[in-house]
N, CA, C, O and CB atoms as a CASP TS submission, in Angstrom:
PFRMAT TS
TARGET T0000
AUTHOR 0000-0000-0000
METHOD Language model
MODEL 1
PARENT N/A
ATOM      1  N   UNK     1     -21.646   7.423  18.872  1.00  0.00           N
ATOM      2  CA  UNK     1     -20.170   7.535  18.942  1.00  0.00           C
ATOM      3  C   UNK     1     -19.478   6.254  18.464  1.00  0.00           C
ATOM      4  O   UNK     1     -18.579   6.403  17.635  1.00  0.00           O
ATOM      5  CB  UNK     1     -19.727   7.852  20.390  1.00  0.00           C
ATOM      6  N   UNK     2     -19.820   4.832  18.935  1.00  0.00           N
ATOM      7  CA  UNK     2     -19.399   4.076  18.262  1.00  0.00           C
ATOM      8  C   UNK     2     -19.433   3.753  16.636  1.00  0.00           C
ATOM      9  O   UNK     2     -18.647   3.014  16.043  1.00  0.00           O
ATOM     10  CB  UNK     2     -19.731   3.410  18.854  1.00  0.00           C
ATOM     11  N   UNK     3     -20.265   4.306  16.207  1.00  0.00           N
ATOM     12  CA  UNK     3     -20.288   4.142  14.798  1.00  0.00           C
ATOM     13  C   UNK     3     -19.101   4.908  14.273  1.00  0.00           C
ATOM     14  O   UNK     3     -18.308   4.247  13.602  1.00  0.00           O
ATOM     15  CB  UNK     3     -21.622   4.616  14.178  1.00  0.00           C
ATOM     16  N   UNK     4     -18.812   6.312  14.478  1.00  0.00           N
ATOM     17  CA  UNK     4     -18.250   7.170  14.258  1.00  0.00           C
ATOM     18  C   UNK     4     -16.905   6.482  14.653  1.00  0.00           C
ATOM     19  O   UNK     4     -16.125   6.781  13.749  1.00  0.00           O
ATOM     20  CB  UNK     4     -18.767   8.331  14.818  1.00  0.00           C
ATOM     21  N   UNK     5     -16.322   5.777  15.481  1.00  0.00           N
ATOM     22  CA  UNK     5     -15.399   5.378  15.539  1.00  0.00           C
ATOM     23  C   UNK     5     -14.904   3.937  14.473  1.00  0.00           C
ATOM     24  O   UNK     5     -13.857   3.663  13.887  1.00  0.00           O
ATOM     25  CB  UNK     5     -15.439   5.340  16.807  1.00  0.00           C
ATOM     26  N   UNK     6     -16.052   3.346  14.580  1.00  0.00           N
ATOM     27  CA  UNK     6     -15.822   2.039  13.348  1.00  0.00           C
ATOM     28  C   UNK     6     -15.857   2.720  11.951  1.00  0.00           C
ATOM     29  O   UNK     6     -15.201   2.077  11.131  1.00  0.00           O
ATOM     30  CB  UNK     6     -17.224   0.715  13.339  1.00  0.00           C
ATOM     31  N   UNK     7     -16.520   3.997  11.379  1.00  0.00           N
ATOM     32  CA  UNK     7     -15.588   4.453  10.391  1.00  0.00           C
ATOM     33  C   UNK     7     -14.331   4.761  10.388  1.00  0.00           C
ATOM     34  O   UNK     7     -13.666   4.676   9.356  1.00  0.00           O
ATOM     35  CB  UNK     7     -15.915   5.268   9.999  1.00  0.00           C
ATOM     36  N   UNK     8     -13.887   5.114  11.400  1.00  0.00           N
ATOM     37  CA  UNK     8     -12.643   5.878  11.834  1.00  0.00           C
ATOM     38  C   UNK     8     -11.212   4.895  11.539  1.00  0.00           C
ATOM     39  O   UNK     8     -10.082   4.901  11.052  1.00  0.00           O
ATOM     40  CB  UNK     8     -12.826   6.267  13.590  1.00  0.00           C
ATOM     41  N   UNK     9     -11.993   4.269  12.077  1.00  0.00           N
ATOM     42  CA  UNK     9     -11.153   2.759  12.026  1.00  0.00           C
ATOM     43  C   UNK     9     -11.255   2.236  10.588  1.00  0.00           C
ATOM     44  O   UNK     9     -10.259   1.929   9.934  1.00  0.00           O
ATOM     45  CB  UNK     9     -11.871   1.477  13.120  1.00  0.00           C
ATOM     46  N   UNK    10     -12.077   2.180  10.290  1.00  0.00           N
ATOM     47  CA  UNK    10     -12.237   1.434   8.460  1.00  0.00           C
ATOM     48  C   UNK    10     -11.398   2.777   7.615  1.00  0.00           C
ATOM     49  O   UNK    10     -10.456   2.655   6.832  1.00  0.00           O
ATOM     50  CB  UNK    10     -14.579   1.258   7.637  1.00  0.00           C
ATOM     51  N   UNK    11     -11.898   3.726   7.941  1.00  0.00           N
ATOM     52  CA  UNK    11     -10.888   4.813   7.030  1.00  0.00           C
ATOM     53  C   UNK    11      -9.533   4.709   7.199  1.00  0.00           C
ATOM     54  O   UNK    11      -8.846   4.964   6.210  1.00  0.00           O
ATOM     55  CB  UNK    11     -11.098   6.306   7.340  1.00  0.00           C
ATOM     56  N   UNK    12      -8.710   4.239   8.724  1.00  0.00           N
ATOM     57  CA  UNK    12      -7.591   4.081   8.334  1.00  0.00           C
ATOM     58  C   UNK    12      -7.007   2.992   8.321  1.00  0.00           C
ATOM     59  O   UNK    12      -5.778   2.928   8.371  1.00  0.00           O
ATOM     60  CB  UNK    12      -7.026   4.704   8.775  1.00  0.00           C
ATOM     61  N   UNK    13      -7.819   1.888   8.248  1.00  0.00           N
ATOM     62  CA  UNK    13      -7.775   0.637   6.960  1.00  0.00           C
ATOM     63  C   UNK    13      -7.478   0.575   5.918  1.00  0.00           C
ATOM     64  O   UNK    13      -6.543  -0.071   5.444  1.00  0.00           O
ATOM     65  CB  UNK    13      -8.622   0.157   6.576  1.00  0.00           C
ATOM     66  N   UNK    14      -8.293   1.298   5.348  1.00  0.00           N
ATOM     67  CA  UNK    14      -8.020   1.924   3.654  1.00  0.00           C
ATOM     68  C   UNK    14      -6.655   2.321   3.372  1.00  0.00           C
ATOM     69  O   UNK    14      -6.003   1.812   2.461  1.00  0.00           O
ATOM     70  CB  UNK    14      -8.892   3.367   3.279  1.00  0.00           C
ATOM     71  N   UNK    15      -6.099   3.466   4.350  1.00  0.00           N
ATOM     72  CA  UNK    15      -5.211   4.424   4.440  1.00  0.00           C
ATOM     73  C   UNK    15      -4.576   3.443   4.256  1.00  0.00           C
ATOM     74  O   UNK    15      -4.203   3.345   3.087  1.00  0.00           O
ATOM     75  CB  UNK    15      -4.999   5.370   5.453  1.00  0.00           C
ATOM     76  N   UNK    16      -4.099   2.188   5.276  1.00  0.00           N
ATOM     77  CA  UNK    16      -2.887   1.325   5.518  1.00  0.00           C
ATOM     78  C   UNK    16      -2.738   0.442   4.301  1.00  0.00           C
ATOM     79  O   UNK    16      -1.800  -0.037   3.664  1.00  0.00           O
ATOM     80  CB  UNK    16      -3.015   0.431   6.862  1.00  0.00           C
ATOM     81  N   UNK    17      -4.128   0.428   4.242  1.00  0.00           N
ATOM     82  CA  UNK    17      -4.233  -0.733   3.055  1.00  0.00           C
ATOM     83  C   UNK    17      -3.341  -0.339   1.399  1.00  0.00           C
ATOM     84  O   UNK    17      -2.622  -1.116   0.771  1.00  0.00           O
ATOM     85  CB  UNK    17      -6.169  -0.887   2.696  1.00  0.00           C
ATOM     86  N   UNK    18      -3.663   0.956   1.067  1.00  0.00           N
ATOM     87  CA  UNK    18      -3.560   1.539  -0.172  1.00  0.00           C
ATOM     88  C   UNK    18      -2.214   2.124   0.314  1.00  0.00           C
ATOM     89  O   UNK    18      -1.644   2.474  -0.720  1.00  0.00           O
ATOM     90  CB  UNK    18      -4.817   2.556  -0.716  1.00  0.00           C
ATOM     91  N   UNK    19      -1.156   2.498   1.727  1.00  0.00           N
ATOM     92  CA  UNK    19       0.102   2.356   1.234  1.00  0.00           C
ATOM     93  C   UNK    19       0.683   1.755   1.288  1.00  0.00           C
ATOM     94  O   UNK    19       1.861   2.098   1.181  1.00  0.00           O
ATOM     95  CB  UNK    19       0.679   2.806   1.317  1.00  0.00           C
ATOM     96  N   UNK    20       0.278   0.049   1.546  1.00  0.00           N
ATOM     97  CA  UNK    20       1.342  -0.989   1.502  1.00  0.00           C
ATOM     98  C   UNK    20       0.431  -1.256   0.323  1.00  0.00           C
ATOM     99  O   UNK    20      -0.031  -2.359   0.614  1.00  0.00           O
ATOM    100  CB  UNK    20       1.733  -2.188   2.830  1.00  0.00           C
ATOM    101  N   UNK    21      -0.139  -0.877  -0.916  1.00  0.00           N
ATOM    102  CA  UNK    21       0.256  -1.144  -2.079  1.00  0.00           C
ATOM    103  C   UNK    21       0.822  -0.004  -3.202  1.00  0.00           C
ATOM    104  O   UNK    21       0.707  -0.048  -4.427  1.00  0.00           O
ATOM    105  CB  UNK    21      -0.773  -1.786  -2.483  1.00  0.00           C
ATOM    106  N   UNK    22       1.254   0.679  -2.647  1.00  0.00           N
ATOM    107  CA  UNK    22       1.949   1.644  -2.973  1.00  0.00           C
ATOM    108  C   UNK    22       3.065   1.149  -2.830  1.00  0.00           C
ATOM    109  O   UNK    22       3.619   0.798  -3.872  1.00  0.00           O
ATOM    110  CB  UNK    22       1.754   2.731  -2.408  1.00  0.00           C
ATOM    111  N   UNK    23       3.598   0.995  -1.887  1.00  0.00           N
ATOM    112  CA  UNK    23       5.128   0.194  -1.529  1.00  0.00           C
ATOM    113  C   UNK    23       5.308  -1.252  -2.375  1.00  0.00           C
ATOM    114  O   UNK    23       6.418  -1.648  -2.730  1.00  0.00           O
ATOM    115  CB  UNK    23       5.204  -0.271   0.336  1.00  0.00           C
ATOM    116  N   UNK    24       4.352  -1.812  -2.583  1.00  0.00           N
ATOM    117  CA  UNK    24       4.631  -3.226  -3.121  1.00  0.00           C
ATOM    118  C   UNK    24       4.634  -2.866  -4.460  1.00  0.00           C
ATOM    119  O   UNK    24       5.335  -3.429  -5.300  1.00  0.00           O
ATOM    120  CB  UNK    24       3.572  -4.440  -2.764  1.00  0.00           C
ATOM    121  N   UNK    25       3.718  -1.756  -4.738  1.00  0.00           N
ATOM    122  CA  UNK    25       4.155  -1.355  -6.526  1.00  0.00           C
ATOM    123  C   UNK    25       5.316  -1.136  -6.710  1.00  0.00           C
ATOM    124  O   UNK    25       5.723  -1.651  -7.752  1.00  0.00           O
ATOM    125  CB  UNK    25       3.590  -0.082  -7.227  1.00  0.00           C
ATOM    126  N   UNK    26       6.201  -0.477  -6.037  1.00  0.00           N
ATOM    127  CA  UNK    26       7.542   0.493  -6.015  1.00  0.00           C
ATOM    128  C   UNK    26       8.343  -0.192  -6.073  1.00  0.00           C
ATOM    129  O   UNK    26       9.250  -0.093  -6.898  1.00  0.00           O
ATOM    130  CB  UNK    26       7.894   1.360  -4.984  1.00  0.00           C
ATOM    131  N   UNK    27       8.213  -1.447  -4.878  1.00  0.00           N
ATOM    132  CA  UNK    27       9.370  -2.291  -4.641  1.00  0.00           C
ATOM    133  C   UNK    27       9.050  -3.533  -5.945  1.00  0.00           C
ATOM    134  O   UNK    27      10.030  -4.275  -6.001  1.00  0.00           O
ATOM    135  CB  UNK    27       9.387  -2.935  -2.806  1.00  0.00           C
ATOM    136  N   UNK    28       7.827  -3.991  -7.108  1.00  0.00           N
ATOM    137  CA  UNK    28       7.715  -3.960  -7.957  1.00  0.00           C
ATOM    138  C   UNK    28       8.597  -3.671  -9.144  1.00  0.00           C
ATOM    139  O   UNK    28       9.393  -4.387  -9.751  1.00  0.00           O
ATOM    140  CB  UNK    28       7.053  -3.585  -7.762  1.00  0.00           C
ATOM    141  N   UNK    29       8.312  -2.700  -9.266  1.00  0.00           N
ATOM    142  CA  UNK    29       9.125  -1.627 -10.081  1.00  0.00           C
ATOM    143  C   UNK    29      10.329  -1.948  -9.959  1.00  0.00           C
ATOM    144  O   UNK    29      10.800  -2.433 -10.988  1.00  0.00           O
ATOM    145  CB  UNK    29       9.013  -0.216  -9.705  1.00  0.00           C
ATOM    146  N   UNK    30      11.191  -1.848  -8.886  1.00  0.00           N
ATOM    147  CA  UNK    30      12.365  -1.818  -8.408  1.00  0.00           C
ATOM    148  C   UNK    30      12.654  -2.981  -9.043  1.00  0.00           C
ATOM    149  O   UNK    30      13.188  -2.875 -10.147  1.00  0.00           O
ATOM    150  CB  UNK    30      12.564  -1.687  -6.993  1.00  0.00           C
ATOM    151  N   UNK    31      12.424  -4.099  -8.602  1.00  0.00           N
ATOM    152  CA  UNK    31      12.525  -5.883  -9.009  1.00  0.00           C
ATOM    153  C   UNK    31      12.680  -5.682 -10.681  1.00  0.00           C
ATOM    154  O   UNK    31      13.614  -6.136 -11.341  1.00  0.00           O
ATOM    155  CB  UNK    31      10.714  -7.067  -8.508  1.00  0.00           C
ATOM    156  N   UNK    32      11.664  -4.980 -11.154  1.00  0.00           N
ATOM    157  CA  UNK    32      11.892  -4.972 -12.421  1.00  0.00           C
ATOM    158  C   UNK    32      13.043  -4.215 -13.175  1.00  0.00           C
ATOM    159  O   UNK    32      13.643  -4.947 -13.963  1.00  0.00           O
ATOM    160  CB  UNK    32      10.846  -4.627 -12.827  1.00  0.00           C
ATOM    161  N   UNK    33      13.340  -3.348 -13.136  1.00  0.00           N
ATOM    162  CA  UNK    33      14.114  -2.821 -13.179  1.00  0.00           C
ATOM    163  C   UNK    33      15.747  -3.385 -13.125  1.00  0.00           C
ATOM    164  O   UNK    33      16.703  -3.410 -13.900  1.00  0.00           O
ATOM    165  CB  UNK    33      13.668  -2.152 -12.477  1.00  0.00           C
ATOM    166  N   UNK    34      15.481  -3.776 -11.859  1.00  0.00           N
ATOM    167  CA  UNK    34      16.636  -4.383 -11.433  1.00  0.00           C
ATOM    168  C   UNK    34      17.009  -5.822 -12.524  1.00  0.00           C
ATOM    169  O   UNK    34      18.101  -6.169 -12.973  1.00  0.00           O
ATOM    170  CB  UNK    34      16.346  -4.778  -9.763  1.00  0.00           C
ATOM    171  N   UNK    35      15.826  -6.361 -12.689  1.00  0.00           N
ATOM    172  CA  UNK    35      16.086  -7.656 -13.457  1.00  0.00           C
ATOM    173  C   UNK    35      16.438  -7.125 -14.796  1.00  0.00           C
ATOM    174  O   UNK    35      17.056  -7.982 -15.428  1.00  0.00           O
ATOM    175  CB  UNK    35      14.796  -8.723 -13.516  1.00  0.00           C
ATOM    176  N   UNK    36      16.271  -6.026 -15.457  1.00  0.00           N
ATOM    177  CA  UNK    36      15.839  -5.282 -16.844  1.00  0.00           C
ATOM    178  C   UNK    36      17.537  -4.762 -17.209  1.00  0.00           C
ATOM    179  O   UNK    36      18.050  -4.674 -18.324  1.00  0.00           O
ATOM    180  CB  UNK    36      14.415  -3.676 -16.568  1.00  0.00           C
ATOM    181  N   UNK    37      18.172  -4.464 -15.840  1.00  0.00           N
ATOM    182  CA  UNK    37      19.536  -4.215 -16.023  1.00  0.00           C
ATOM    183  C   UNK    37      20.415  -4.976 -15.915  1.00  0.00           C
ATOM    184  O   UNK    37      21.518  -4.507 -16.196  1.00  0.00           O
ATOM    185  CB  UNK    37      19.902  -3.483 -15.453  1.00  0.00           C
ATOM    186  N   UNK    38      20.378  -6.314 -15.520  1.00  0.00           N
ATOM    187  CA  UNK    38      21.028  -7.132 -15.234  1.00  0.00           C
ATOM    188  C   UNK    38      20.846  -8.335 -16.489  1.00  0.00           C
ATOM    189  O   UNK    38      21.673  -9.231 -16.651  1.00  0.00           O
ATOM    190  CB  UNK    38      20.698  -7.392 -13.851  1.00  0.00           C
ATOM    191  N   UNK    39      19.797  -8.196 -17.203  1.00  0.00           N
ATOM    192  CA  UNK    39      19.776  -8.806 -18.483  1.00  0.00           C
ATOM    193  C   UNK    39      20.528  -8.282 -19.684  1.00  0.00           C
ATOM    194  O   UNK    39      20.457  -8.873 -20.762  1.00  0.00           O
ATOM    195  CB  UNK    39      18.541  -8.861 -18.822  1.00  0.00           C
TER
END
């Protein structure tokens, strides 16, 4: 059972991990953008 839980846990590691770089792409994007119109 403990094993099964330290995947559990590493899987939603991943999860957290891959949407705060989802968000940092976006807000990325955004920055760019933003600078792209203002030039």
């Amino acid at each position: 059972i403990p094993i099964l839980d330290i995947n559990s846990e590493t899987a939603l590691l991943k999860i957290f991990l891959l949407n705060n770089l989802r968000v940092g792409r976006v807000i990325l994007e955004l920055r760019y953008l933003k600078a792209a119109n203002e030039s």
